[in-house]
C-alpha positions in Angstrom: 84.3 103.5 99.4 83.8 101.3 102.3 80.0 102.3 102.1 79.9 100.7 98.7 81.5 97.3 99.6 79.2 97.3 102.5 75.9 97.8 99.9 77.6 95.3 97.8 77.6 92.7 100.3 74.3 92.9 101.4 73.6 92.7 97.5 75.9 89.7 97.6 74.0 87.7 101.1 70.8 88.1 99.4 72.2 86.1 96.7 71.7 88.5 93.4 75.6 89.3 92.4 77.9 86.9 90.5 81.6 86.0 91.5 82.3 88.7 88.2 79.9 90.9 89.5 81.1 91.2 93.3 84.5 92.0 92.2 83.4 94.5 89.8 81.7 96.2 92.7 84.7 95.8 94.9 87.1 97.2 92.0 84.5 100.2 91.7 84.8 101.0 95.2 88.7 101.0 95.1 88.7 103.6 92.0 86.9 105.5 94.3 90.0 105.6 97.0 92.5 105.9 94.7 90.6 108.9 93.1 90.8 110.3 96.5 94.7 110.3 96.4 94.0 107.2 99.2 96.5 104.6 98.3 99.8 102.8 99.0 102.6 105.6 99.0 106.2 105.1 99.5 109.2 107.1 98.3 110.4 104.3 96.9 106.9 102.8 94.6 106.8 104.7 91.4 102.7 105.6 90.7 102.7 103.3 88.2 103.5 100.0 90.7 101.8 101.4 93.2 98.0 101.8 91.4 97.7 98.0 91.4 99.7 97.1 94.5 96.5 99.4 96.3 93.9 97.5 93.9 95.8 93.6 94.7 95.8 94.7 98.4 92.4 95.9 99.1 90.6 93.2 97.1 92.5 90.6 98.7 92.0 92.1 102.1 88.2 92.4 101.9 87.9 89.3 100.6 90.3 87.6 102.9 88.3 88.7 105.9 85.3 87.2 104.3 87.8 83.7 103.9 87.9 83.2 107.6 84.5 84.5 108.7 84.1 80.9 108.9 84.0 80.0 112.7 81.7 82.1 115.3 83.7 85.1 116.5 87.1 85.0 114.6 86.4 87.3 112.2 85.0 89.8 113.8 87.8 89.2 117.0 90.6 89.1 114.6 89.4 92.7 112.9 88.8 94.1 116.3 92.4 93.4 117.3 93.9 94.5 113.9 91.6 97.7 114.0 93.1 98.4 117.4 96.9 97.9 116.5 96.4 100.8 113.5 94.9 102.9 116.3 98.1 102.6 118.2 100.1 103.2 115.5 98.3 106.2 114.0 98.4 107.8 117.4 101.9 106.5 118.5 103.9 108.4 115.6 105.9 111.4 115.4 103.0 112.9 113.2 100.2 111.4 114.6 97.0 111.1 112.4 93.9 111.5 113.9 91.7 110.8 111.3 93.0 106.8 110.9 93.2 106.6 114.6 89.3 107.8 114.8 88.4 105.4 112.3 90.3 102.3 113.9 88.9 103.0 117.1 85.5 103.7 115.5 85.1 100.1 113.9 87.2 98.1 116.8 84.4 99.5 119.1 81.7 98.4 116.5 83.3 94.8 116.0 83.6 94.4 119.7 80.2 95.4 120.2 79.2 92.7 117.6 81.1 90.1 118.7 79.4 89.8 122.3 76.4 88.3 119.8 78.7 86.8 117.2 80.6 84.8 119.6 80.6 80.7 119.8 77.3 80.0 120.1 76.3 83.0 117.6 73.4 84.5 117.6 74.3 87.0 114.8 76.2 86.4 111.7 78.9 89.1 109.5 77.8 87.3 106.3 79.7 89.2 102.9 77.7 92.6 104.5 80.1 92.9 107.3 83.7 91.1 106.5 83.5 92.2 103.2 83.6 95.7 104.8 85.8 94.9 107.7 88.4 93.7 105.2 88.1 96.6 102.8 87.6 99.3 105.8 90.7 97.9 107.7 92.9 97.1 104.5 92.1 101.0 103.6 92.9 102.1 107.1 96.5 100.7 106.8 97.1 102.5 103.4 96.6 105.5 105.7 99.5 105.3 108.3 103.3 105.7 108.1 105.4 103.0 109.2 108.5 104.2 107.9 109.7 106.1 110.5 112.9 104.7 111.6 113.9 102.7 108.5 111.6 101.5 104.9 111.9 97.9 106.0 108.6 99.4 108.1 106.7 99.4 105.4 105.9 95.1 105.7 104.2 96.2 109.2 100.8 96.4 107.6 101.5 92.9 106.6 102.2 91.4 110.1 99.0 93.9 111.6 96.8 91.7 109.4 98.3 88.6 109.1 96.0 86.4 110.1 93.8 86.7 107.2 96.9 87.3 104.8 98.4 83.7 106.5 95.2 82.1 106.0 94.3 83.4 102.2 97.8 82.4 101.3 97.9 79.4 103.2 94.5 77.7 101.4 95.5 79.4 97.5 98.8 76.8 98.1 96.8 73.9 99.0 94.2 74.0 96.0 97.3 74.9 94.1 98.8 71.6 95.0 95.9 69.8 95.0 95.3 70.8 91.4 91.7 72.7 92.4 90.6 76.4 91.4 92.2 78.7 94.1 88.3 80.2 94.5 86.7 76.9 94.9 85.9 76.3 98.5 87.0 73.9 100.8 88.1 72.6 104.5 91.3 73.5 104.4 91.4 76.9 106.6 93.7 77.7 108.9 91.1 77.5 111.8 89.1 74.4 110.1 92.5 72.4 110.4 93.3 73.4 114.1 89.5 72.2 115.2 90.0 69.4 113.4 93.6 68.5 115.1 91.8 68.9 118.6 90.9 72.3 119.6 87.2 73.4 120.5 85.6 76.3 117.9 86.8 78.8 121.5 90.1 77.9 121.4 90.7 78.0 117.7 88.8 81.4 117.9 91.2 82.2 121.0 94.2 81.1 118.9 93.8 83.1 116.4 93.1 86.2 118.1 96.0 85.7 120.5 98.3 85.5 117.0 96.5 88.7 115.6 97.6 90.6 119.5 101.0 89.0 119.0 101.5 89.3 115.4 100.5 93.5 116.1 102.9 93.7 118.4 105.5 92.5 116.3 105.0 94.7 113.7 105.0 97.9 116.3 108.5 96.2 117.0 109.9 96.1 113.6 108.4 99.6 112.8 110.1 101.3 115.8 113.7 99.0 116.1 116.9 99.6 114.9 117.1 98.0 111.2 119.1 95.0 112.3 116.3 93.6 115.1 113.5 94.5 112.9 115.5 92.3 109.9 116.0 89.9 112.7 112.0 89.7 114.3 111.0 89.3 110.4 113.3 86.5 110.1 111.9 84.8 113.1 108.7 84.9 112.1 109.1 84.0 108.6 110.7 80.5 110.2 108.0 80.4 112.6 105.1 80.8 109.2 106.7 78.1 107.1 106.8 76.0 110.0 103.5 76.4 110.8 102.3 75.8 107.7 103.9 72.7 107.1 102.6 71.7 109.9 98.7 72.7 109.5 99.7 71.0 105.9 100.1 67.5 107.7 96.5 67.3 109.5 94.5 65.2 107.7 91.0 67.0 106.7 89.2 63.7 105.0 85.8 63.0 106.4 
């Protein structure tokens, strides 16, 4: 599956798909995991909610890596860091599972290998080929861990893992929104294009980011292995902490 989103990509950087046609692709290669019995499983989700919980999550992921592969290094740094934290957890539980933990480590290694080039000044680019793939690959990855081992409320952690993508996809859908502009019409109003634009250098916004992404990890490792009441408690914090934040990126002014 991730194979095909990687073809489609490259399709897409050459500049022969269609907005229609790219998510086609990208709907295609989600059949395929789903065929496989690889999806979002809880003993809670009935199949029918869960089929297009997995297709609304994997799209969204691959396609909200490729939202902030817009600054050298962060979306490659971000998808190492991620790619590491589902290591740790597929390796870290009662029933460990090697086969996720292989994978994790397998494309953290690759993304850290690519970012020593893709770093601020970049001499190599991720384009749709590679975030589209990161995404998808470390949305997919996620699907294929269990997080529920002390109470269900571990079952957000994936959420947290990648939520720097997830904050920024969210955070720019509810600016068009309010601006009255199509959600997929681009424009400045990133996460990472609003803090170089407040006053920190493309390495510190990069740095930011990535230091969220380690933190953010963390966090969910905390709420998967506390006691109900912290984990309710650390989800609170952070929930404050988001709208905060986002009020707060909300106020920087992004005219020319």
């Amino acid at each position: 599956s991730a194979a095909v989103v990687l073809v489609l990509g490259l399709i897409d950087d050459i500049g022969a798909l269609s907005p229609y046609a790219k998510l086609a692709g990208q709907l295609l290669a989600v059949s395929v995991l789903i065929k496989a019995g690889v999806m979002i499983k809880l003993v809670f989700l009935p199949t029918w909610a869960a089929v297009p919980l997995t297709v609304l999550w994997l799209v969204g992921m691959a396609n909200s890596f490729n939202l902030i592969d817009i600054m050298d290094g962060l979306s490659s740094g971000v998808g190492a860091i991620a790619a590491i934290w589902l290591a740790v957890i597929a390796l870290c539980a009662p029933d460990p599972i090697p086969s996720t933990a292989y994978l994790a480590c397998a494309l953290a290694g690759g993304l850290l290998g690519f970012r020593r080039y893709n770093a601020h000044p970049a001499k190599i680019y991720m384009g749709d080929t590679g975030s589209l793939f990161t995404g998808f690959l470390l949305g997919a990855l996620a699907m294929a861990n269990h997080y529920t081992i002390e109470h269900r409320l571990g079952a957000v952690v994936p959420l947290l893992v990648l939520g720097v993508p997830l904050f920024d996809t969210l955070f720019v859908m509810y600016i068009r929104w309010r601006r009255g502009i199509p959600v997929m019409l681009g424009s400045p109003d990133h996460v990472a294009l609003r803090l170089r634009k407040w006053r920190l250098s493309t390495i510190n916004t990069v740095r930011a980011n990535m230091f969220a992404a380690t933190l953010l990890g963390a966090l969910g490792v905390g709420v998967m292995m506390a006691p109900l009441t912290w984990a309710i408690g650390i989800l609170a914090g952070i929930a404050v902490i988001a709208v905060v934040l986002a009020a707060w990126l909300k106020t920087i002014d992004m005219s020319l």
